[in-house]
N, C-alpha and C positions, 0 to 999 in steps of 0.2 A: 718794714719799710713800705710795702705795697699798703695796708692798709691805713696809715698815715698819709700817703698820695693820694687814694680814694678820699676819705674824708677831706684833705686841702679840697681836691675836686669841688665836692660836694659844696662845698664850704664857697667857691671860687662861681658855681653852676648858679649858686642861692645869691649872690651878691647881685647877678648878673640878671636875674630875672625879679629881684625887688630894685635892680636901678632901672629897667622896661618899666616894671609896674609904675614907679613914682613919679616917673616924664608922663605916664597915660592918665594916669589920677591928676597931676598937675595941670595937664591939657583938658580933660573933663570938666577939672572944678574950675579951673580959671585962679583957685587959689591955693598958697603955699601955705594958709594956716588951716585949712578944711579938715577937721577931725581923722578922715581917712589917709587923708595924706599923709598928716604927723606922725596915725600909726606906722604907718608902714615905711617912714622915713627914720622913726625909733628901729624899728626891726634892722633895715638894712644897717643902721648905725653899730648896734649887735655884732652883726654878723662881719661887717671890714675890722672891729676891733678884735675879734675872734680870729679872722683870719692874719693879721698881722701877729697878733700871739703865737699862733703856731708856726708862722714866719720865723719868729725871734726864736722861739724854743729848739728849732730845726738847728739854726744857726750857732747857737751857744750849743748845744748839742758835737757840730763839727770842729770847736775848739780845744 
């Protein structure tokens, strides 16, 4: 259990500092289509569908 709450963490830590990052890159470039932005807006996209997965898994898990 504990290592599966670590990883959410993780998982929770990484969403949180690519959604900082994508407001500074957005503010930087002035634009929403700017190369660096999209990466890094694919990345965060990754990682909230990752963490809604292990949401789900948790949960079907408790049933």
């Amino acid at each position: 259990m504990l290592i599966k709450r670590t990883v959410r963490h993780v998982v929770q830590r990484r969403i949180e500092f690519l959604r900082k990052k994508l407001i500074e890159m957005t503010e930087e470039t002035g634009s929403f289509t700017d190369d660096n932005v999209i990466c890094i807006s694919r990345m965060l996209d990754r990682y909230i569908i990752l963490y809604h997965k292990m949401k789900k898994r948790k949960k079907m898990q408790r049933v």
